[in-house]
C-alpha positions in Angstrom: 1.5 11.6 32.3 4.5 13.6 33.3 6.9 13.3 35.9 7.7 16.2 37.8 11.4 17.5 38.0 11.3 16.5 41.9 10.5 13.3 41.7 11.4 10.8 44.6 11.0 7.2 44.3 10.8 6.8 48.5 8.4 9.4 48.7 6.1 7.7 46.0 6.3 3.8 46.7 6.7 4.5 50.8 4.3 7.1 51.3 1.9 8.5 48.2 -1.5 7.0 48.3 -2.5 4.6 46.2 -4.6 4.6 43.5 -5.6 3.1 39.7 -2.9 4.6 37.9 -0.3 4.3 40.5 1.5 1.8 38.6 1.7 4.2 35.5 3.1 6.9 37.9 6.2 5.1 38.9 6.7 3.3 35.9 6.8 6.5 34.2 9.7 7.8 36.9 11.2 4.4 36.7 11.5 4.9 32.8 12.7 8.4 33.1 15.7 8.0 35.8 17.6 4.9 35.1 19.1 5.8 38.6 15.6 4.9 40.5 15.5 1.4 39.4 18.3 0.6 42.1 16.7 3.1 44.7 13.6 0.8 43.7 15.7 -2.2 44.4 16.9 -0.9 47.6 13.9 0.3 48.7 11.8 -3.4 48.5 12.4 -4.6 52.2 10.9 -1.4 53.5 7.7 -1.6 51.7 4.6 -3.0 53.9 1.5 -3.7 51.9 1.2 -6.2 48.7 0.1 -4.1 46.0 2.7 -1.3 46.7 5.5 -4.3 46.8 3.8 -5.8 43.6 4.7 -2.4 41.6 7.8 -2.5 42.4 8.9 -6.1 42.0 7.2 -6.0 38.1 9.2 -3.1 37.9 12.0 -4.7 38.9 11.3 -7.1 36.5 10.1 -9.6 38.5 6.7 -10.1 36.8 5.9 -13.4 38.2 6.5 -12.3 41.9 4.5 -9.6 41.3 1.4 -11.5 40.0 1.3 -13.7 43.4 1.6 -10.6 45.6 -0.8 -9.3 43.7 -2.8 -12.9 43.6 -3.0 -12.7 47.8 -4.4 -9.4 47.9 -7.6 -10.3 45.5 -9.8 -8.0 47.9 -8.2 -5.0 47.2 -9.7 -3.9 43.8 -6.5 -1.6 42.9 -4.4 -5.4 42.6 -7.5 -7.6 40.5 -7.1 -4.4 38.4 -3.4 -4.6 38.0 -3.0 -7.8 38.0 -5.9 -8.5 35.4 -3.5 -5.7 33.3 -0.6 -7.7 33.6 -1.8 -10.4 32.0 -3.4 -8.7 29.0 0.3 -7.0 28.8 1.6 -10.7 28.5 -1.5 -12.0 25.9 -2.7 -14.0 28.6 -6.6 -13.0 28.4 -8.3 -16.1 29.7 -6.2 -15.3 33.3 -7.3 -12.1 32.9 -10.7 -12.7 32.1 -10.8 -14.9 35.1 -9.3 -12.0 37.3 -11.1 -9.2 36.2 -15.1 -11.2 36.0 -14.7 -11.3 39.7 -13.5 -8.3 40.6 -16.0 -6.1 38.2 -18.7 -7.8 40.1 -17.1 -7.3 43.4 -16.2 -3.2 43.2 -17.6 -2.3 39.5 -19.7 0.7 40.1 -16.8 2.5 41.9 -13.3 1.0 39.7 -14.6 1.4 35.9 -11.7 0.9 34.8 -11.7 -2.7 36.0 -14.7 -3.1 33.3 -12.8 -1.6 30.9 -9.7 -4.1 31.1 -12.9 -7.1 31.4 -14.0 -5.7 28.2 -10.8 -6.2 26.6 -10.4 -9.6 28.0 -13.9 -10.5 26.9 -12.8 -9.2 23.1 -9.5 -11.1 22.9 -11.4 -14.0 24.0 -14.5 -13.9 21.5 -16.7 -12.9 23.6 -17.7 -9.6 21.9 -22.0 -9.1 22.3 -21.0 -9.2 26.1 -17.8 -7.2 25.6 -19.9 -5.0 23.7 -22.9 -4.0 26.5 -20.1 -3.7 29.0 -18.3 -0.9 27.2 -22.0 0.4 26.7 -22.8 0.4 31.0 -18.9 2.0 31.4 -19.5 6.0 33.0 -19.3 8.7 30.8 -16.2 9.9 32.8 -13.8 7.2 31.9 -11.1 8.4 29.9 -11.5 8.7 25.8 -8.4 7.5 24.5 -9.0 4.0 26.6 -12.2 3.7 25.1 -10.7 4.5 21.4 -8.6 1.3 22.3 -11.7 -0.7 23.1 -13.5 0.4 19.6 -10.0 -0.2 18.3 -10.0 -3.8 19.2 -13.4 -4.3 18.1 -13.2 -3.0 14.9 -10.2 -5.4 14.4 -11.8 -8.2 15.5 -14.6 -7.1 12.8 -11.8 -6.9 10.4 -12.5 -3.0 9.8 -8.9 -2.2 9.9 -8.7 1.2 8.7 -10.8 2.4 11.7 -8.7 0.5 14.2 -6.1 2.0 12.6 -7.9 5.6 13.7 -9.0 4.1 17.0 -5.4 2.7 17.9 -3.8 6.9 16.4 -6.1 8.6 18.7 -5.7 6.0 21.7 -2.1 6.0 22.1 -1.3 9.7 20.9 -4.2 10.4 24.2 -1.9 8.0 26.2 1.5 7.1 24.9 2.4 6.0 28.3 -0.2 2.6 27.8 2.0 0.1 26.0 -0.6 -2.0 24.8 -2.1 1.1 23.0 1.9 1.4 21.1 1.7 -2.5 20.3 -1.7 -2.3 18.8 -0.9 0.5 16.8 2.5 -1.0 15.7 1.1 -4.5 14.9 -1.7 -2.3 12.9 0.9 -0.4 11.1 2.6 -3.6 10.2 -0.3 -5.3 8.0 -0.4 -1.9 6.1 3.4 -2.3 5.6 4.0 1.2 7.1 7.3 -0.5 8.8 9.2 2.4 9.8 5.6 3.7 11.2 5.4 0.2 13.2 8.9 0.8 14.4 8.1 4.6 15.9 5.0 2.4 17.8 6.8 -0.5 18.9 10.0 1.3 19.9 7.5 3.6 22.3 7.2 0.4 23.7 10.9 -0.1 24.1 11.0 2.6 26.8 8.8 1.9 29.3 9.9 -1.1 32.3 9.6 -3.3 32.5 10.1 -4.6 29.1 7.1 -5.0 27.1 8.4 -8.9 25.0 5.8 -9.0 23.0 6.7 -6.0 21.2 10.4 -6.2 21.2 10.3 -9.5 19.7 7.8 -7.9 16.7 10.3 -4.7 16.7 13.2 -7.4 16.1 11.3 -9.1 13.2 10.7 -5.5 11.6 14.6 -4.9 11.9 15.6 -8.3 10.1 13.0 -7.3 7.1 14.8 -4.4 7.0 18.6 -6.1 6.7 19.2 -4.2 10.5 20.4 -6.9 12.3 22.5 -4.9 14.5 19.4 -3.6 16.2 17.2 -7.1 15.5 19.5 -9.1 18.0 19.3 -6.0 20.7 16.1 -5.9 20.8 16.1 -10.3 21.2 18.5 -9.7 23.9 17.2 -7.2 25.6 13.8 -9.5 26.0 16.0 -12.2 26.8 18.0 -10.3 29.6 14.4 -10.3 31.6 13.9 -13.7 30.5 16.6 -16.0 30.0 13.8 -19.0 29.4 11.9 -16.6 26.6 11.8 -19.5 23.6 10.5 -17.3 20.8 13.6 -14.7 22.0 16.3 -17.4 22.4 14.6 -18.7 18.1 14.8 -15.8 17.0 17.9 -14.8 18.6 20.1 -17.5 17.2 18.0 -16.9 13.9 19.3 -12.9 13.6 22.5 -14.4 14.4 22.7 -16.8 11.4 21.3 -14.5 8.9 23.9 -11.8 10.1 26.8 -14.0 9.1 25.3 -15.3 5.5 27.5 -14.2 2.6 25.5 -12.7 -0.1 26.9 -14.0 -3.5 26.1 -11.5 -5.8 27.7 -13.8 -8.9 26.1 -16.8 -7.8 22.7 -15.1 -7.9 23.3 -13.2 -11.5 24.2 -17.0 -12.6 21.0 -18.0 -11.4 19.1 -15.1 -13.0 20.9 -15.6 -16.2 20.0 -19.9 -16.3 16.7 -18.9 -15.9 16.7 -16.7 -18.7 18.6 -19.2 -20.6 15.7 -21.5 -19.8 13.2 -19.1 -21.4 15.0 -19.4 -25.0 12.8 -20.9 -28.0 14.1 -24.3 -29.8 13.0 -22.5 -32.7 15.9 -20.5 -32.3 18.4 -23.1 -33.1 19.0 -25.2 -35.9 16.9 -28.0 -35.9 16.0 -30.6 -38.9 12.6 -30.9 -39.9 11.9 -34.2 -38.1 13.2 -33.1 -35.4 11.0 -29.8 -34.8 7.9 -31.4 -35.7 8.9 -33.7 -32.7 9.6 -31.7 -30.6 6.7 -29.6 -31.2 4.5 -32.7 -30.9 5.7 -33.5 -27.6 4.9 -29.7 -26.7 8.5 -28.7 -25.9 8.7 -25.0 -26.8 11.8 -23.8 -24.6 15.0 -25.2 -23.5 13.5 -25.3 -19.8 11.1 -27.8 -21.7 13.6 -29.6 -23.7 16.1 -30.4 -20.2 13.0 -31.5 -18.1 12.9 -34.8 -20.6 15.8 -37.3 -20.8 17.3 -38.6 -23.3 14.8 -42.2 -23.1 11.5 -40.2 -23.2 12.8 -38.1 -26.3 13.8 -41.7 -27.8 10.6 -43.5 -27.2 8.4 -40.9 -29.5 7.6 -41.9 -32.8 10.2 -40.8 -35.5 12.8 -39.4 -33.1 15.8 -41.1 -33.5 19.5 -41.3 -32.4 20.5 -38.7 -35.1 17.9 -36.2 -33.7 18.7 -36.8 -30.4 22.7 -35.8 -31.6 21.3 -32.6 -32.6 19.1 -32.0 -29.0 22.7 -32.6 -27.1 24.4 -30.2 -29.3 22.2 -27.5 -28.5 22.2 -28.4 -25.2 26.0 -28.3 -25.2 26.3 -24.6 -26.1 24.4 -23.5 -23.4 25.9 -26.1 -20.6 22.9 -27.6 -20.5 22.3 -31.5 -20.3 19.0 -33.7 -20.7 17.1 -34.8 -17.9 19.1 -31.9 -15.7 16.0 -30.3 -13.9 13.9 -33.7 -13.3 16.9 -35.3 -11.4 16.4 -33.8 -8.3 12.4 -34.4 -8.3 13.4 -38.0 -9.1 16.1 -38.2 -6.1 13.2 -37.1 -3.5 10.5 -39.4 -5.0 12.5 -42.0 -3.9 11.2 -44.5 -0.9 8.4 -41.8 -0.9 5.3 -43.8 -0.1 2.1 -43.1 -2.3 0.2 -41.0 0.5 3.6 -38.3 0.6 3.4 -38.3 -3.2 -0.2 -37.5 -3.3 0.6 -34.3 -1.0 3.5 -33.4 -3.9 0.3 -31.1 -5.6 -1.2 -29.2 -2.3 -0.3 -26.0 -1.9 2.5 -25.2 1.0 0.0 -23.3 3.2 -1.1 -27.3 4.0 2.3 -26.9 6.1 1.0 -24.5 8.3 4.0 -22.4 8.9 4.6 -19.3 10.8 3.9 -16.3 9.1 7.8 -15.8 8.9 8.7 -19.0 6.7 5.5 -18.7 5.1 6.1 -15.3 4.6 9.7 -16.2 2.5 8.0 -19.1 0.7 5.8 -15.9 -0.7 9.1 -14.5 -1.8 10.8 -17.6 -2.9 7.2 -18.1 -5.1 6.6 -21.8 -3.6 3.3 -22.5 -3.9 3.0 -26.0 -3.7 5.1 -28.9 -1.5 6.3 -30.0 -4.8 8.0 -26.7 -5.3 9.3 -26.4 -1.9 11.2 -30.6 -2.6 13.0 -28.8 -5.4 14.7 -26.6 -3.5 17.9 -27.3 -1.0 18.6 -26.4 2.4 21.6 -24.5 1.1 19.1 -23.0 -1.0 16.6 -21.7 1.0 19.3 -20.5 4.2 20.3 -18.6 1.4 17.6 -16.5 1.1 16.9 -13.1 2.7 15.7 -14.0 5.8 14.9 -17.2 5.6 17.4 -18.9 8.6 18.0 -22.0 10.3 14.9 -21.5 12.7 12.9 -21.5 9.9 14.6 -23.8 8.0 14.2 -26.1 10.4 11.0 -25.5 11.2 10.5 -26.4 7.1 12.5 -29.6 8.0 10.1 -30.7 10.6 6.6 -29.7 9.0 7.7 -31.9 6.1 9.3 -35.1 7.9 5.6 -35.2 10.0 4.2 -36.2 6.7 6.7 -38.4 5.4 8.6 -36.1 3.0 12.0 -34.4 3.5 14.1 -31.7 1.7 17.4 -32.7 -0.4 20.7 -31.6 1.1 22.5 -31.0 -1.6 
């Protein structure tokens, strides 16, 4: 939908008729001329009926405003349909549902388009034989790309995701001006791990007022994947500029924040690459006396990373290992700044005043934890699989991490402590 070059913002909220895609048309000027957002302002006093006044306080950015204008004038069909898009802009599709039932039996033979936001609702809320019939009864001269998004969102809820992907392309190239269209095709972008193709959808998103959250706050999470902070904590501000109560915004926020200001230390992490290494070596490689290889050997200790995870009382329990061999264990041990017992100390520490229904957990995997997909997303990359894994690490360890901040550290922190279990500190 273009705007034409003589475009007045009086003209069109004071005196254009209404009608379903009035919304679009000033949005679209709004977005285009900065300037018009404080004609808009200017202009609110003047403005006489509800739905007109609703446009241009949710322009304004006054979306809650809006809704209750838009909540008093139920009988007009042109407000149930905005208001029942408003909601599905916000991911609120049970208000919408409720909206948009009523009003598609009130006025649905002459406002399709009010059936074809009920059959989104009906699909984000499960409802999909029924959502399905509807988008079956819709005219034949409702728009394509709006029913591209409808087959879109069924085929994801089908989990056919290569023809959402298609349904999404075709829906939002036929009308880039629909933000939910953009987010869709972002967020579908995104499980491909097409980032920078997410970022071209979601950032489509980023022009249009008033600010579509949702998709900043996704658009933000992209950037911090990418190391681009910088543009991360804009887009986290710019959500929380319309909404200084937005949680998720202010989490995230103070999360881009923290990871911004981590120092990287490259030695620290060659040191860690080279211990593991280390780790890795044979005890065949050293020299060992005959009694004391066949122990170890017994006792199934192939590698140094084997040999430290025993101390020096378990080596001297076993049959014919004696104080002599174990002089020989430390030496090794010594050349390598390696000590016995080194990498069970820290499993030992957090076992302690753990009851017996924390330690039975110590074996589940971490998904038990139910995490958001970002810190479960950098246990994948940290390769914790199980809570016992995730015990061995530190805070300082895992704030560390690429990231993985204090939002979701704590987040960590507070999964773990509701069943009795806690990280180390040090």
């Amino acid at each position: 939908m273009e705007v034409q070059d003589d475009f007045n913002i009086r003209e069109l909220i004071l005196n254009k008729e209404t009608h379903v895609d009035f919304y679009h048309e000033v949005r679209q000027g709004v977005t285009s001329r900065r300037e018009a957002i404080d004609e808009l302002e200017n202009l609110v006093e003047e403005i006489q009926d509800d739905f007109r006044r609703a446009v241009a306080q949710d322009l304004l950015g006054n979306r809650e405003e809006a809704k209750n204008l838009l909540r008093n004038c139920s009988s007009n069909p042109l407000c149930i349909h905005l208001l029942g898009k408003l909601s599905l802009e916000e991911g609120n599709s049970k208000e919408a549902l409720q909206v948009l039932e009523g009003g598609w039996a009130a006025h649905g033979g002459n406002y399709p388009r009010i059936g074809m936001l009920l059959c989104e609702a009906m699909i984000h809320e499960h409802r999909i034989e029924e959502a399905r019939e509807l988008l079956a009864k819709l005219p034949d001269s409702v728009d394509h790309p709006r029913i591209c998004y409808l087959e879109g969102l069924l085929h994801q809820h089908e989990g056919d995701y290569d023809e959402a992907l298609q349904y999404y392309s075709t829906a939002a190239e036929g009308r880039p001006e629909e933000t939910r269209f953009q987010f869709r095709l972002g967020y579908m972008h995104s499980l491909y791990g097409d980032e920078e193709l997410a970022i071209e959808a979601y950032r489509m998103c980023q022009r249009s007022a008033p600010l579509y959250a949702r998709a900043m706050i996704n658009l933000g999470v992209l950037y911090e994947d990418a190391d681009r902070y910088e543009e991360a904590i804009t887009c986290y501000r710019m959500v929380l500029l319309s909404n200084p109560d937005h949680r998720r915004a202010q989490l995230y926020l103070r999360d881009a924040e923290a990871s911004q200001s981590m120092f990287y230390d490259r030695d620290k992490e060659k040191e860690k690459v080279r211990m593991g290494q280390v780790l890795q070596i044979p005890v065949t490689e050293f020299e060992l006396s005959v009694r004391s290889r066949n122990c170890l050997q017994k006792m199934g200790i192939h590698t140094l990373g084997d040999l430290v995870s025993k101390t020096e009382a378990e080596l001297l329990s076993y049959k014919n290992f004696g104080e002599t061999s174990l002089q020989e264990i430390r030496k090794i041990l010594n050349q390598k700044n390696l000590r016995l017992g080194e990498s069970s100390q820290r499993s030992e520490t957090s076992l302690l005043g753990m009851d017996s229904e924390a330690q039975a957990l110590l074996g589940e995997p971490v998904s038990i934890l139910e995490l958001s997909s970002r810190s479960q997303r950098c246990m994948d990359r940290l390769g914790i699989e199980t809570i016992a894994d995730l015990l061995q690490r530190n805070e300082l360890e895992l704030v560390s991490q690429k990231n993985f901040g204090v939002t979701s550290l704590n987040e960590v922190k507070r999964k773990l402590t509701e069943r009795g279990l806690d990280l180390t500190r040090g």
